[in-house]
Steps between C-alpha positions, in 0.01 A plus 500: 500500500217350696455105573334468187761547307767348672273187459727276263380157420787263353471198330296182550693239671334206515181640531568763727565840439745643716425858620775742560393832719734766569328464889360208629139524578368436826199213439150512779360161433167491651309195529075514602421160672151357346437751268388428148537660175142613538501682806757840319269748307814529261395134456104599432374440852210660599467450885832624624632817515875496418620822366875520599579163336274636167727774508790316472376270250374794248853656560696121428437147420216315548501112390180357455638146505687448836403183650630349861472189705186415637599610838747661724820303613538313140457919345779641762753202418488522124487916487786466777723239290376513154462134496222315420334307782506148401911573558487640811221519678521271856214598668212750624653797686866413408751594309823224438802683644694382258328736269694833323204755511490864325610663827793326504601585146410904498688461870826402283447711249498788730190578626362536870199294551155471667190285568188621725193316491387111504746252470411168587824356357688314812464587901901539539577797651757578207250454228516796338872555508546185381323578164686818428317767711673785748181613655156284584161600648319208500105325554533115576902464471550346848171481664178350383186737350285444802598622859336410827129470459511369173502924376655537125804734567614661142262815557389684779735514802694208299820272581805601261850409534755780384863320410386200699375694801152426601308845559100494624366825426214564704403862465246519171807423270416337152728211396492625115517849664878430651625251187428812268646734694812286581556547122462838537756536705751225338468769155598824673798317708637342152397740256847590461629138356305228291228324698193228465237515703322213507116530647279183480188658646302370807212643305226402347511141652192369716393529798281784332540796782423862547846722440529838615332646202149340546226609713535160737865519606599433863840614624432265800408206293735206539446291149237277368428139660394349159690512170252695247448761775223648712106495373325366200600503174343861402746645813827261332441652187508865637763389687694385239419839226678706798778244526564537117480911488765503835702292305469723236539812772839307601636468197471891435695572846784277347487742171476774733813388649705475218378858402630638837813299455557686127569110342138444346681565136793215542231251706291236299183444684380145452128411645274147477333253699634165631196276416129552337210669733398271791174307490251666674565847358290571082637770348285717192741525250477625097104444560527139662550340832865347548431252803892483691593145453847475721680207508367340182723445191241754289496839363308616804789342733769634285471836304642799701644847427794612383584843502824642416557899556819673423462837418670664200620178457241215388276664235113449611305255372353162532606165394191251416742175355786470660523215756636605852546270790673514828825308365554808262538747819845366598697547166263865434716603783809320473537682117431829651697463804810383325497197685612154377217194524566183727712289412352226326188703459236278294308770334191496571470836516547768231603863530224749452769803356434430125125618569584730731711707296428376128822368453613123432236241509337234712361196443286352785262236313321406829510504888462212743271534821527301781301406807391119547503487158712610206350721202720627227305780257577766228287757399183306378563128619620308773548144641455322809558119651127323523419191658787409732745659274452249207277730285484865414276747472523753218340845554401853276517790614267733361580832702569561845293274697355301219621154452384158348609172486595342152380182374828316389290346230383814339821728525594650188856451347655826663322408844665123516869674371464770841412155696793334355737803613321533860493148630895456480537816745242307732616191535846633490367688807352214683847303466685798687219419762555157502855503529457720784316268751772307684518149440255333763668213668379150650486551865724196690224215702578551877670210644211283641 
């Protein structure tokens, strides 16, 4: 009987289906930094070339409505806990220790574990192990971006640490190069127990460079000295189509890998992108321009792939309604990893199995974003906090990338009941925030 059929989906509890496999699958979760839903030709892209992650969309899941934080540290701590971030997010580049990430739970539940790529998520040395992971290969974990001279060191000749080891590679190497093929190599040495491999790419984040596929690259070149790369912006946007097909190339070797290792049948193969498309970089997309909007609380900052291949396993085809954020990742994987939640867990996020395999149901009514400012949405409207917090703004959303704001005086009936369900999540939101701060305390008058 082949995985397909030993695929038995029991019943709801609580809104999660639990999934029982006669196997455990292995899980690649594979995270793009700064690229945007717009930028996959699965996703109707026009300027990029991305044909192994097509591939594995045509052959799986593709959700059209995946959203994720505006940017990358508040992204990484809510796909890593599968907790919203007015909870538990502290600060840029850091994760609370105190945190119980997905690492940690597959780790208990059996499985050997691996990260390689950026993690900006605390300088200790024990970082990684800390959160749950056996094996790290690392861009900025205990050093800085920059090294001497001010030179950006994530891509040629860059500055990794491997399990807390700092390594300088100095000989032509490619930072994304040696992350990928760290996974690689973590695959064929576990292929013969249950493992999650982890891979938050270096790629497609600025500074803009050459890689070793375009006509530019330097083997001796030691990393750029400003932060959207070398040239003007015709050579960052070259730069930044080659970055997006080696991602794509990367991706593939990781397939490859699995192939080679004979597990690609019980391994679910999970791809998006930690933000929206940075600024500088307009993408043609479905006949329009898509101008990357990073860091804001929009579409543009927000929508991202999600690609989910399993073959024999997930039938193909493509999900355009069903709302997917990074909270959902940690229980997706928890259900099919037999793994219990946190304790305490305040779910936020929802398991994905029920669409994955048809069976059960889920009921996510909206998602909530979060970078400097809070915005909870469902499919067609959302809410966010407007003049200092006291008001609201209440948008449409007409289609990817088309949005207006409502006037409250002329919403219809059906419009002011959606507001009415919306602003409780938000200000319910912006409490958990507020309770957060610590108290601030009157500092004692020195004695005169």
């Amino acid at each position: 009987m082949n995985l397909k059929g030993k695929i038995i989906c029991a019943i709801a509890l609580c809104g999660v289906v639990s999934v029982s496999l006669a196997k455990k699958p292995n899980i690649v979760l594979i995270m793009a930094d700064d690229m945007g839903y717009e930028c996959v030709g699965a996703n109707g892209s026009e300027d990029y070339l991305t044909p192994v992650i097509d591939d594995l969309a045509a052959e799986g899941l593709r959700f059209e409505q995946c959203f994720a934080n505006p940017i990358c540290t508040p992204s990484r701590v809510k796909i890593m806990t599968g907790i919203y971030n007015a909870r538990n997010y502290v600060s840029f580049g850091k994760l609370d220790r105190s945190q119980t990430t997905f690492a940690h739970l597959l780790k208990e539940a059996g499985y050997a574990t691996a990260i390689a790529g950026k993690w900006q998520l605390g300088s200790e040395v024990d970082s990684p192990q800390h959160f749950g992971f056996d094996e790290a290969c690392l861009w900025q974990h205990t050093r800085g971006r920059k090294r001497k001279g001010g030179f950006d060191t994530r891509y040629a000749n860059p500055q990794l640490e491997i399990n807390g080891k700092e390594v300088d590679y100095l000989n032509g190497e490619y930072g994304p190069d040696i992350c990928a093929d760290f996974i690689c190599s973590f695959i064929e040495t576990n292929k013969d127990k249950p493992f999650f491999a982890y891979y938050p790419m270096i790629l497609t984040h600025w500074p803009f460079d050459a890689t070793p596929d375009s006509d530019d690259w330097d083997p001796k070149y030691m990393g750029s000295t400003t932060n959207k790369g070398p040239g003007d912006e015709t050579d960052q946007k070259r730069h930044f189509k080659d970055m997006v097909q080696y991602m794509d190339k990367l991706v593939g070797r990781i397939a490859d890998a699995l192939d080679r290792a004979g597990v690609r049948e019980n391994t679910l193969v999970i791809i998006a992108g930690d933000n929206g498309t940075d600024k500088p970089i307009i993408t043609q997309w479905n006949d329009r321009e898509v101008v990357g909007r990073k860091s804001e609380t929009v579409d543009e900052g927000t929508r991202v792939t999600m690609v989910m291949s399993w073959p024999g396993v997930l039938q193909p085809r493509v999900d355009k309604t069903e709302l997917v954020e990074f909270s959902d990742i940690l229980p997706t994987l928890c259900d099919l990893a037999g793994a219990a939640l946190p304790k305490n867990y305040p779910g936020d996020g929802q398991s994905l199995t029920p669409v994955m395999f048809g069976k059960g149901e889920r009921h996510k009514k909206y998602v909530c974003l979060k970078y400097r400012t809070t915005w909870v949405r469902n499919l067609n409207y959302g809410i966010l906090p407007d003049k200092g917090n006291s008001q609201y703004i209440f948008q449409k959303y007409n289609g990817h990338y088309e949005s207006e704001d409502l006037d409250f005086a002329n919403m219809t009936e059906k419009e002011r009941m959606i507001f009415e369900e919306l602003k409780p999540v938000l200000d319910g939101l912006k409490k958990s925030v507020a309770e957060k701060k610590p108290k601030k305390t009157k500092k004692k008058k020195k004695d005169a």
